[in-house]
N, CA, C and O atoms as a printed pandas DataFrame, in Angstrom:
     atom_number atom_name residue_name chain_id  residue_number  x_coord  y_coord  z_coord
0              1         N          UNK        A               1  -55.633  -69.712   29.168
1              2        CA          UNK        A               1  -57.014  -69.595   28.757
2              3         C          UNK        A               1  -57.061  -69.313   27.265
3              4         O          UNK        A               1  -56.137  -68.796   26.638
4              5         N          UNK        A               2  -58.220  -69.699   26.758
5              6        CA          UNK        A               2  -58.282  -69.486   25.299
6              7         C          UNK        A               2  -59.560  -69.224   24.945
7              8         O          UNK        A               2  -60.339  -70.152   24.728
8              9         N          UNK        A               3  -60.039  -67.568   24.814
9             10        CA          UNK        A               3  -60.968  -66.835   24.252
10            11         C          UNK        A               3  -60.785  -66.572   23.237
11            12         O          UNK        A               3  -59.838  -65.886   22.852
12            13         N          UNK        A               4  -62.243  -67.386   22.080
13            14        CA          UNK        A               4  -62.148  -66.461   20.687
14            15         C          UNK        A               4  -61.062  -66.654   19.838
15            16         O          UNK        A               4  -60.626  -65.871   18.995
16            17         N          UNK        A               5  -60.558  -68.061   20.212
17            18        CA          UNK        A               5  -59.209  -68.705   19.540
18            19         C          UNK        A               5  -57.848  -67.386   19.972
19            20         O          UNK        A               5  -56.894  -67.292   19.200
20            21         N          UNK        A               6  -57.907  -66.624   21.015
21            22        CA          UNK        A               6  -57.079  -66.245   21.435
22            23         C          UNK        A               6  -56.403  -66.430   22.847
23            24         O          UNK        A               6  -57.024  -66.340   23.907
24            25         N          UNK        A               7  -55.127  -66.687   22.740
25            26        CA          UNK        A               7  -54.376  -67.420   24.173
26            27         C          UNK        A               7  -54.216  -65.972   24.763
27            28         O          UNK        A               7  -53.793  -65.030   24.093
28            29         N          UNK        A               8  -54.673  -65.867   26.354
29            30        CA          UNK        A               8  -54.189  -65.345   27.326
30            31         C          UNK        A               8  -53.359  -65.964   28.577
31            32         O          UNK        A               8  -53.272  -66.983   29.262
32            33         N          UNK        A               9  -52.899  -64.885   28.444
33            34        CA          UNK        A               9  -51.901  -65.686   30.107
34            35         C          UNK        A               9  -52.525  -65.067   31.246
35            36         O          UNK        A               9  -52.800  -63.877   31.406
36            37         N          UNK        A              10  -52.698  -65.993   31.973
37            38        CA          UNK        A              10  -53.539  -65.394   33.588
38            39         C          UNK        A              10  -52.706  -64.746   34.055
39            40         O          UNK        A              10  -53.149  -63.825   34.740
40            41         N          UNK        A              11  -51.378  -64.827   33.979
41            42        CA          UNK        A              11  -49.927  -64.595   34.740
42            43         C          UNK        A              11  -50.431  -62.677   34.438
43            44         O          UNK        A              11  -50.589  -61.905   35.384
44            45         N          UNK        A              12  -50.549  -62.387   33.412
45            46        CA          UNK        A              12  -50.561  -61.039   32.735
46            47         C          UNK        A              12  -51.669  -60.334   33.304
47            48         O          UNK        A              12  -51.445  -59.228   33.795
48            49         N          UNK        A              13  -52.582  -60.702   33.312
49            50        CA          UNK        A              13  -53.987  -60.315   33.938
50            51         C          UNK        A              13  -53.617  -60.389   35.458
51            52         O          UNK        A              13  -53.610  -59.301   36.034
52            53         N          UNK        A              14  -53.373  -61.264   36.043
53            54        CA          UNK        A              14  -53.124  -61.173   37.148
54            55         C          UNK        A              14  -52.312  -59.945   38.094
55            56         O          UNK        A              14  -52.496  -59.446   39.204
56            57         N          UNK        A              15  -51.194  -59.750   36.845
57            58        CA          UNK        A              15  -50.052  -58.754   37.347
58            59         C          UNK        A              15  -50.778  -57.249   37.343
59            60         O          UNK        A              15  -50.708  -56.420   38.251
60            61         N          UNK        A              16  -51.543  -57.110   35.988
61            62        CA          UNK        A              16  -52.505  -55.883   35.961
62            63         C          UNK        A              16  -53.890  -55.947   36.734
63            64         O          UNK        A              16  -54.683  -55.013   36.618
64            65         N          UNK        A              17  -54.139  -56.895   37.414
65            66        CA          UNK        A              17  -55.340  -56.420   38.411
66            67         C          UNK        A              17  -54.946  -55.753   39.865
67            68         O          UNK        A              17  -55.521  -55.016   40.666
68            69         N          UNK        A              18  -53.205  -56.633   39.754
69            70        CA          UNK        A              18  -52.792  -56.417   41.735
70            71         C          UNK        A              18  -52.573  -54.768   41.665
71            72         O          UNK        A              18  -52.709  -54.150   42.720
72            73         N          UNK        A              19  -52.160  -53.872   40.172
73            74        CA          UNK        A              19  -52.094  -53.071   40.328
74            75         C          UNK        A              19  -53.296  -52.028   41.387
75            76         O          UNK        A              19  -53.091  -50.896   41.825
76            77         N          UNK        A              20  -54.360  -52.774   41.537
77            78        CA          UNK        A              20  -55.049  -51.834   41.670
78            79         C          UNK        A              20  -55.417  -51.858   43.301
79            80         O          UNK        A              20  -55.446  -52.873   43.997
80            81         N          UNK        A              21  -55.653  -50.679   43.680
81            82        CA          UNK        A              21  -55.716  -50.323   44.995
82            83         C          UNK        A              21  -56.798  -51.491   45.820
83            84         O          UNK        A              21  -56.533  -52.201   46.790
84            85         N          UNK        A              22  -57.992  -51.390   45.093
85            86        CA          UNK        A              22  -58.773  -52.376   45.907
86            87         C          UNK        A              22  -58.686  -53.871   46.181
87            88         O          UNK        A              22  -59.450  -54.549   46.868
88            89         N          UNK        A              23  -57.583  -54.259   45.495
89            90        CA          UNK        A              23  -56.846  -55.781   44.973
90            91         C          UNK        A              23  -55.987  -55.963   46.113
91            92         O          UNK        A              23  -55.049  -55.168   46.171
92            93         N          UNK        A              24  -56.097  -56.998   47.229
93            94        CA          UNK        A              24  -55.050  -57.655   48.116
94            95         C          UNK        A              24  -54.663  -58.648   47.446
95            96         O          UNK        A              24  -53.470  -58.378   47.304
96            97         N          UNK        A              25  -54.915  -60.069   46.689
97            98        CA          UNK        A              25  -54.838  -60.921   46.481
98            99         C          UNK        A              25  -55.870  -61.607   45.057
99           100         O          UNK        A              25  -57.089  -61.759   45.149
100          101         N          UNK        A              26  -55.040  -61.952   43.789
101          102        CA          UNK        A              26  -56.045  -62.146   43.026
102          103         C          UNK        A              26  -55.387  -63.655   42.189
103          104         O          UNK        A              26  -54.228  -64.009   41.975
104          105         N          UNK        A              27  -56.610  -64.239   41.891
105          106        CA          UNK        A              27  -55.709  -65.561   40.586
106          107         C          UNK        A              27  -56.688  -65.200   39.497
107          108         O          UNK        A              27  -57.659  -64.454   39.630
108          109         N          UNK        A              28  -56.341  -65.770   38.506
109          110        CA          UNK        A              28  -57.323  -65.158   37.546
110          111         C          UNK        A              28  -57.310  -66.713   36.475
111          112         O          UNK        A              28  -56.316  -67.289   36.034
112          113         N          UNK        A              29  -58.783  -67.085   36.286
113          114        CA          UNK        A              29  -58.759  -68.658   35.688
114          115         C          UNK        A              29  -59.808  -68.164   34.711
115          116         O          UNK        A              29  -60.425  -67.100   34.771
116          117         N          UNK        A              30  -59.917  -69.292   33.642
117          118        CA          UNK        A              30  -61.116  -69.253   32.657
118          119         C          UNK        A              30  -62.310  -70.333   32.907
119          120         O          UNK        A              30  -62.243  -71.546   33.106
120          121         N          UNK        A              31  -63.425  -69.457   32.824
121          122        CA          UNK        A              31  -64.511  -70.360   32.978
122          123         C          UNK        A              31  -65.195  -70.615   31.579
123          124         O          UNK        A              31  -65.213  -69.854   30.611
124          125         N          UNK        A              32  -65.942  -72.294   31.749
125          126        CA          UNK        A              32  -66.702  -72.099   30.267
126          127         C          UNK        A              32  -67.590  -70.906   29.953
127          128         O          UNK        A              32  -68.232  -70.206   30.736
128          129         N          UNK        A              33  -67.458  -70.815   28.341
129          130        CA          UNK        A              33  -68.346  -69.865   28.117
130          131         C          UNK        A              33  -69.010  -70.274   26.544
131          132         O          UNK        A              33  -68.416  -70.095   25.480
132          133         N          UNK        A              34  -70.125  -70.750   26.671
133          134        CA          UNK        A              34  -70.659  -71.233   25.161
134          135         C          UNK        A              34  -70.377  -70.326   23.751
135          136         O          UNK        A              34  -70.269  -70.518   22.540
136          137         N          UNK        A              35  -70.341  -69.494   24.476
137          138        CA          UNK        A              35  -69.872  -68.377   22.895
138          139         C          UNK        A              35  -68.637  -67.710   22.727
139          140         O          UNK        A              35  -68.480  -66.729   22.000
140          141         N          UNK        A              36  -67.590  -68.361   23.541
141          142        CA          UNK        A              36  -66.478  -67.704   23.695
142          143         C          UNK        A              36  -65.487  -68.427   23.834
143          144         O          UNK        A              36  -64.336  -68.017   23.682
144          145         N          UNK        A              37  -65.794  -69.590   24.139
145          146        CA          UNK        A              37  -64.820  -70.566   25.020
146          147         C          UNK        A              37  -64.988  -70.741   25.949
147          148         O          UNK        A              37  -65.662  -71.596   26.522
148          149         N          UNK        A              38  -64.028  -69.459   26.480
149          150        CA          UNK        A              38  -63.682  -69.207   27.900
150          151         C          UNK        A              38  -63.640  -67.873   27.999
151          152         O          UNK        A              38  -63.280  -67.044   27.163
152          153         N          UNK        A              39  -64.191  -67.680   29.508
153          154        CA          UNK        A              39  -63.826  -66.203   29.335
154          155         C          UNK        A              39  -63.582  -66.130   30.811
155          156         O          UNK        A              39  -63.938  -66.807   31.776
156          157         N          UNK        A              40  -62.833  -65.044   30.632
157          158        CA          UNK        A              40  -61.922  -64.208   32.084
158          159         C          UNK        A              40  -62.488  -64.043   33.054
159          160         O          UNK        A              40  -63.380  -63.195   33.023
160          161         N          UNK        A              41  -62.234  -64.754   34.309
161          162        CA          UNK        A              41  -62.798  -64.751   35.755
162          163         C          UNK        A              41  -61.099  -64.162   36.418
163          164         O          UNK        A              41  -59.968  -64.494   36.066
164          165         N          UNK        A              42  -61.599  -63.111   37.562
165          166        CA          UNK        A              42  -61.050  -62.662   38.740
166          167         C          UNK        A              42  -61.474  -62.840   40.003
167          168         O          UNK        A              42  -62.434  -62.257   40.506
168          169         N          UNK        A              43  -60.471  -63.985   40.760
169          170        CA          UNK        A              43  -60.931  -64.204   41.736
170          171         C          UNK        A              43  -60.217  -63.404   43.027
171          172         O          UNK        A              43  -59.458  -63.866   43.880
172          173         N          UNK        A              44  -60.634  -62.298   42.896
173          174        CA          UNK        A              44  -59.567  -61.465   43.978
174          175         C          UNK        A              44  -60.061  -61.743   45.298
175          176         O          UNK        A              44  -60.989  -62.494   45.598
176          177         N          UNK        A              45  -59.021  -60.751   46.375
177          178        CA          UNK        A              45  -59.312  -60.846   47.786
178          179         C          UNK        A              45  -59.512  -59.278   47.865
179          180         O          UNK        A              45  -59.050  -58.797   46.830
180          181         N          UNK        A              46  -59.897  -58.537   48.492
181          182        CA          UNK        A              46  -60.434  -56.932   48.298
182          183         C          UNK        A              46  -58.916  -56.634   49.816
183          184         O          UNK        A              46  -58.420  -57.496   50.542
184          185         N          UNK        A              47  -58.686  -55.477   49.780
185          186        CA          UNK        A              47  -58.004  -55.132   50.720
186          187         C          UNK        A              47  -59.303  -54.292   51.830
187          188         O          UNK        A              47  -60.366  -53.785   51.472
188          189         N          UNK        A              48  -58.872  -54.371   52.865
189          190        CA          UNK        A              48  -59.969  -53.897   53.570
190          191         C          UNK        A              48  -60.591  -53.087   53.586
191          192         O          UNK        A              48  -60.116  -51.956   53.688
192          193         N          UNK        A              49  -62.228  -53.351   53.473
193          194        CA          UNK        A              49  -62.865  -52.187   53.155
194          195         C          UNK        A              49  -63.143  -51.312   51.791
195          196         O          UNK        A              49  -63.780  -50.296   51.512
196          197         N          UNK        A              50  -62.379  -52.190   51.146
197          198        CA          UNK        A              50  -62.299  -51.913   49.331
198          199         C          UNK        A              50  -64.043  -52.631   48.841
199          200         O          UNK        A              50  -64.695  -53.388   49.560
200          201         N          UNK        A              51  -64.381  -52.227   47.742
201          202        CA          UNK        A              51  -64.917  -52.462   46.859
202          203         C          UNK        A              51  -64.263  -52.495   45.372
203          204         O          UNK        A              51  -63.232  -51.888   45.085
204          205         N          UNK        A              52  -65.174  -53.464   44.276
205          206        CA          UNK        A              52  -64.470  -52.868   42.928
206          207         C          UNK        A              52  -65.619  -53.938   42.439
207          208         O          UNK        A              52  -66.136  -54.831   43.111
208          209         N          UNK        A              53  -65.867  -53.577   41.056
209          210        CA          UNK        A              53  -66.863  -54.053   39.917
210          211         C          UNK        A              53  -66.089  -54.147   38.866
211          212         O          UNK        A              53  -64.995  -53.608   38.698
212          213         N          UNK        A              54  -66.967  -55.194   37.794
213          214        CA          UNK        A              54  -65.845  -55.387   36.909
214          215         C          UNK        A              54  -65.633  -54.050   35.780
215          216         O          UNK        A              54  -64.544  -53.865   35.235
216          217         N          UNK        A              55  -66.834  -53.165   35.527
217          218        CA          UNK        A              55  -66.417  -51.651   34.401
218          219         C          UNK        A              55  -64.877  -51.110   35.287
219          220         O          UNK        A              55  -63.904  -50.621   34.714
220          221         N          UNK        A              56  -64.951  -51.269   36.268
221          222        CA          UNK        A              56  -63.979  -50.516   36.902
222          223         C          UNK        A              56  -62.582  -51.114   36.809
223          224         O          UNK        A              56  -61.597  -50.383   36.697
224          225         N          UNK        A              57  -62.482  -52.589   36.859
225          226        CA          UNK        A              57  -61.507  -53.055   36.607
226          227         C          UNK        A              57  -60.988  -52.899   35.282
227          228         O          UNK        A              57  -59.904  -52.430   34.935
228          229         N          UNK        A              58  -61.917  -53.358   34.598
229          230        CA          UNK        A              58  -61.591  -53.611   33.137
230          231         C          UNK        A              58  -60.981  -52.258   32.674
231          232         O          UNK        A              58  -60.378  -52.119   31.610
232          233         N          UNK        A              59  -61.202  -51.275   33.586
233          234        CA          UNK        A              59  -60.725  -49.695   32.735
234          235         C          UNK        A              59  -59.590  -49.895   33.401
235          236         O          UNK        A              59  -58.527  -49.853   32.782
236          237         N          UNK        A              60  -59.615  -50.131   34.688
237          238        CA          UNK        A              60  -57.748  -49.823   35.480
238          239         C          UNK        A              60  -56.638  -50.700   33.950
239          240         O          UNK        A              60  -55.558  -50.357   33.470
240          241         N          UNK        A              61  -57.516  -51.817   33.633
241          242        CA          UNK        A              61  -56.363  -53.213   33.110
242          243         C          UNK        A              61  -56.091  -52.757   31.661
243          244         O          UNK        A              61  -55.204  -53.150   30.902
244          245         N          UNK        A              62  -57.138  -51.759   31.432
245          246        CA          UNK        A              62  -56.732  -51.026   29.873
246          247         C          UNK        A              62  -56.188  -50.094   30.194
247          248         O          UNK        A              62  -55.322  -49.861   29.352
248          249         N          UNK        A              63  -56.184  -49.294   31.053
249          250        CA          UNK        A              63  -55.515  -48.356   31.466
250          251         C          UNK        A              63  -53.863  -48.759   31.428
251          252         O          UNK        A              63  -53.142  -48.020   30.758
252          253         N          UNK        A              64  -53.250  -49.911   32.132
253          254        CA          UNK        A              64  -52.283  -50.566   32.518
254          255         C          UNK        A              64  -51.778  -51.326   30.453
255          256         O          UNK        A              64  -50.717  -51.912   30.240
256          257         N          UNK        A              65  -52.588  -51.125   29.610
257          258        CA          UNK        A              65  -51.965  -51.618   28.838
258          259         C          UNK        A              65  -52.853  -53.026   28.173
259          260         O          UNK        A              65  -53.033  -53.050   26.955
260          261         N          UNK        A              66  -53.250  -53.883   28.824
261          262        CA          UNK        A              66  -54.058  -54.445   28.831
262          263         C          UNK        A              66  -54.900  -54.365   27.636
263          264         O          UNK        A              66  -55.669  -53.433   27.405
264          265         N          UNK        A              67  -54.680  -55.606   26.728
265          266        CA          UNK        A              67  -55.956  -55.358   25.601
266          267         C          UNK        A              67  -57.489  -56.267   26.234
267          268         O          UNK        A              67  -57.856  -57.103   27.059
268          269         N          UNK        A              68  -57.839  -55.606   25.434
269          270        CA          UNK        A              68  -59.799  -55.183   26.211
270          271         C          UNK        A              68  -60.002  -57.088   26.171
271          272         O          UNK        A              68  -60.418  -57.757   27.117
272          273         N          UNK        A              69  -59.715  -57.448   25.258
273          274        CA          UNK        A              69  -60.187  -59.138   25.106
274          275         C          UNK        A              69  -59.841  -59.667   26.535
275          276         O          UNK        A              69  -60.714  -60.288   27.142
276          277         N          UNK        A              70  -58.651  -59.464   27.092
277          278        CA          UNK        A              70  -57.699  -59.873   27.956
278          279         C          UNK        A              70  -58.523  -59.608   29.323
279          280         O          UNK        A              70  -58.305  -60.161   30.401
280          281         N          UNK        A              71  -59.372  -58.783   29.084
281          282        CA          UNK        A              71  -59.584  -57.942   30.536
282          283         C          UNK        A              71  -60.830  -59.290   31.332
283          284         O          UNK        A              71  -61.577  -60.048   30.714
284          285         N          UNK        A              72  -60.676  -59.186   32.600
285          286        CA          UNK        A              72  -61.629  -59.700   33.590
286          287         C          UNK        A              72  -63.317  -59.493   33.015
287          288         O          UNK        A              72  -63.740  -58.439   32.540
288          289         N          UNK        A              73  -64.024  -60.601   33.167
289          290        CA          UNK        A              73  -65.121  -60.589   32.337
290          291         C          UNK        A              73  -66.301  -60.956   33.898
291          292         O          UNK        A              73  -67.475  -60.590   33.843
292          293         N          UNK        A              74  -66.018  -61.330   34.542
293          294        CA          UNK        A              74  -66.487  -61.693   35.929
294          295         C          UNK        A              74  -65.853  -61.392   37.197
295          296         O          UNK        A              74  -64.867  -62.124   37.118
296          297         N          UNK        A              75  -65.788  -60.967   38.000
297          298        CA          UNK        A              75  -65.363  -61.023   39.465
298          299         C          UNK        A              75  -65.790  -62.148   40.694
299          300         O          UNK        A              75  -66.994  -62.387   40.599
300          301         N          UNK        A              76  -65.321  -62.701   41.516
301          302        CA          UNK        A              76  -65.787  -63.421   42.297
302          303         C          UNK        A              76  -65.061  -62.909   43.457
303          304         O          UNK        A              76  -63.886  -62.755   43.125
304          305         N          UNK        A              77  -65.277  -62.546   44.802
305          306        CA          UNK        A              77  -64.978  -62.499   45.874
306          307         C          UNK        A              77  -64.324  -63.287   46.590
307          308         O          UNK        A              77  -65.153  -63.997   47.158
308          309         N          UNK        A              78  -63.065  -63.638   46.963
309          310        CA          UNK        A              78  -62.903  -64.707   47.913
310          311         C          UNK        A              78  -62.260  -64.498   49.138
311          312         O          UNK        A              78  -61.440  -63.600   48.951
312          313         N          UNK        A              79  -62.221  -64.919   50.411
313          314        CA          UNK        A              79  -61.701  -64.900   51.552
314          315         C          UNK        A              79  -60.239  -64.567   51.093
315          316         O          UNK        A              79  -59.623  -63.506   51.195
316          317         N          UNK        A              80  -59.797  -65.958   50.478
317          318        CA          UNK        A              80  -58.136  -66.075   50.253
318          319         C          UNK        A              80  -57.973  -66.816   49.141
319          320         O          UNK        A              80  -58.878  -67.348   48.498
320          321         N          UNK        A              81  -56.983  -66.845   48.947
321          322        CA          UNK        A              81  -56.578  -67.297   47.121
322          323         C          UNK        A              81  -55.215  -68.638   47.839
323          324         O          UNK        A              81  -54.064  -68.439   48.228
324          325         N          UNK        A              82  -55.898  -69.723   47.766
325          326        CA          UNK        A              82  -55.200  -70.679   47.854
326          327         C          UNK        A              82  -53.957  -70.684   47.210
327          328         O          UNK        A              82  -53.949  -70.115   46.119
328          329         N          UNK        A              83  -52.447  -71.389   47.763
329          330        CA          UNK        A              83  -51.327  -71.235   47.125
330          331         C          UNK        A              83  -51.089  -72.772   47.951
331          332         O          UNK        A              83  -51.753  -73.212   48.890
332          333         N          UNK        A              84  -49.858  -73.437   47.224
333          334        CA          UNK        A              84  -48.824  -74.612   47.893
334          335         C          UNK        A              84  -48.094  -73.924   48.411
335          336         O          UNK        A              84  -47.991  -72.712   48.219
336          337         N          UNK        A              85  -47.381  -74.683   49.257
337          338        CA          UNK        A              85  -46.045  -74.511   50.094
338          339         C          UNK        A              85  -44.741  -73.694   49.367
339          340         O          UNK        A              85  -43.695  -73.355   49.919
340          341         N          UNK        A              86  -45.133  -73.493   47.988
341          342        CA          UNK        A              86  -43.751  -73.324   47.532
342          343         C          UNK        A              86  -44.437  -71.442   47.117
343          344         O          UNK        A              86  -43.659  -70.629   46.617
344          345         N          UNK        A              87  -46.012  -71.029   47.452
345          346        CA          UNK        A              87  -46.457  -69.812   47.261
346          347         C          UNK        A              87  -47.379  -69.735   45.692
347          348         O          UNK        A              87  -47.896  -68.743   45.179
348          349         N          UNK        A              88  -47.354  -70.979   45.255
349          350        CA          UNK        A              88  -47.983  -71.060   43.210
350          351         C          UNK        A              88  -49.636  -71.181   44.150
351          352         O          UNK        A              88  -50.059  -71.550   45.246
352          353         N          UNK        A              89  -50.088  -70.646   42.971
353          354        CA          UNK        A              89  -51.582  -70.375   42.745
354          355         C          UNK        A              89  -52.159  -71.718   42.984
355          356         O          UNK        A              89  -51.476  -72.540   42.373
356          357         N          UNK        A              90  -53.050  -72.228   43.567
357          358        CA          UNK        A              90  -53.414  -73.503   43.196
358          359         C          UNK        A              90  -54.861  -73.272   43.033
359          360         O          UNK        A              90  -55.751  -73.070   43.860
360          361         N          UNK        A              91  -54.857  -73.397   41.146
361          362        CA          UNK        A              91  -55.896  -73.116   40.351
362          363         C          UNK        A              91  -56.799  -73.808   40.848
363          364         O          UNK        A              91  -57.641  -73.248   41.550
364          365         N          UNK        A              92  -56.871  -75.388   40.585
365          366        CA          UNK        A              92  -57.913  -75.749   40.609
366          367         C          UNK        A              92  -58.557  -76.139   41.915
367          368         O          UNK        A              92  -59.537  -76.882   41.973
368          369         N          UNK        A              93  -57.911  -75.560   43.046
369          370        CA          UNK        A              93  -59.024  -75.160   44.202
370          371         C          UNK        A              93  -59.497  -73.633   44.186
371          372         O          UNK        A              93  -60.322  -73.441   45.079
372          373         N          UNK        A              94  -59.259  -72.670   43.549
373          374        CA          UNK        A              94  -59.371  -71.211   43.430
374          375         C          UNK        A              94  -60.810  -71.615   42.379
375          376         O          UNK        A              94  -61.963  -71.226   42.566
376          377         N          UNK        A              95  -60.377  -72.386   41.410
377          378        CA          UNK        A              95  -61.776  -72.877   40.686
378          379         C          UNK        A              95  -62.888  -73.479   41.073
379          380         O          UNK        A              95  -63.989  -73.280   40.560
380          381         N          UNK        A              96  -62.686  -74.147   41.880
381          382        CA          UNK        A              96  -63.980  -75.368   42.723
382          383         C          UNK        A              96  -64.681  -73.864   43.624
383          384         O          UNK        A              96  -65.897  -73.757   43.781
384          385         N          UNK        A              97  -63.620  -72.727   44.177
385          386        CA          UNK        A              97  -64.158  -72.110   45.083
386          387         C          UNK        A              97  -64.784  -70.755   44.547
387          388         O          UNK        A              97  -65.281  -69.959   45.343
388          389         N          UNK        A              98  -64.745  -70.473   42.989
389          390        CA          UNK        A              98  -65.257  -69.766   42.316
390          391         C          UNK        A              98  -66.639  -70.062   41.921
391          392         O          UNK        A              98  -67.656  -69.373   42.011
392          393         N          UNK        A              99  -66.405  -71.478   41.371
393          394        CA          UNK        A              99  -67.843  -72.186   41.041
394          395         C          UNK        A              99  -68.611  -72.319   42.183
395          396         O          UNK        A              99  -69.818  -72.081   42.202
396          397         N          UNK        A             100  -67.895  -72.728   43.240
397          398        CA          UNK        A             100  -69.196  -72.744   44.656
398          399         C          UNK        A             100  -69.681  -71.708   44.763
399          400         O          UNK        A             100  -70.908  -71.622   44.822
400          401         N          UNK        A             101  -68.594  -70.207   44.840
401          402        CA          UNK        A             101  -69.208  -68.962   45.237
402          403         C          UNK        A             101  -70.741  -68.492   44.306
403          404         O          UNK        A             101  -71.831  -68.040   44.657
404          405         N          UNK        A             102  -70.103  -68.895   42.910
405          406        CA          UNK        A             102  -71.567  -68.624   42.123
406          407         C          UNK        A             102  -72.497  -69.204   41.903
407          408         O          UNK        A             102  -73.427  -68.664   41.304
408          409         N          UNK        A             103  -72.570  -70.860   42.431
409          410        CA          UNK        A             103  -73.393  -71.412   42.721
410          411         C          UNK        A             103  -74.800  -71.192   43.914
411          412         O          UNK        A             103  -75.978  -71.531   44.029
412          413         N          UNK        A             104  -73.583  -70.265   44.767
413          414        CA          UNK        A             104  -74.433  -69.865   45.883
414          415         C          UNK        A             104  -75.328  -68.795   45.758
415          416         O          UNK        A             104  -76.417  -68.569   46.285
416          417         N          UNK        A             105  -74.491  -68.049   44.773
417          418        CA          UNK        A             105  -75.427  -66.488   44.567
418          419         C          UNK        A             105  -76.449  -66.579   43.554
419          420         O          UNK        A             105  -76.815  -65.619   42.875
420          421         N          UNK        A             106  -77.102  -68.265   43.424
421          422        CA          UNK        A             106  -78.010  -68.384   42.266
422          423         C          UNK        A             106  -79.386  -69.111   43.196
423          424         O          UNK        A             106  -80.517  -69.343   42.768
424          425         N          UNK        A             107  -78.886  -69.337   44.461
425          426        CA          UNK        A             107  -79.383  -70.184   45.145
426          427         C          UNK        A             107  -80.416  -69.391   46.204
427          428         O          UNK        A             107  -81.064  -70.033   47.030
């Protein structure tokens, strides 16, 4: 991803969100953003019965080291975080199912 002419790695964000208790399962992609580029979407899976918002994340991921640019700028909810056979992220269905989710919550 590239916010603000700065490269992030999802890989990094990713590793500092699973830290967190309410996190079962997360990929983390960039969505457009007219004034930014792109900016930081978390598409986690909640462990049961968890909640989490993004002030809350964004403090665990600075907490963890995490510079603030880097941090999750959106959350999206998902059942499950699609992977291939071999266990890799497969972004761009985690993306189609991010954009549907917020498509829906506009609807």
């Amino acid at each position: 991803m590239i916010r603000n002419a700065e490269n992030i790695s999802a890989t990094e964000v990713e590793e500092a969100v699973l830290f967190h208790d309410a996190v079962a399962d997360v990929a983390v992609i960039g969505l457009p953003d007219s004034r930014t580029g792109e900016r930081v979407c978390a598409a986690i899976v909640l462990t049961p019965g968890a909640t989490i918002d993004v002030p809350t994340l964004a403090n665990h991921c600075i907490q963890l080291g995490l510079a603030k640019y880097k941090c999750p700028e959106q959350i999206v909810v998902l059942e499950a975080i699609e992977r291939n056979s071999m266990g890799k992220i497969q972004k761009d269905k985690v993306r189609d199912a991010v954009l549907h989710a917020i498509q829906m919550r506009k609807e």
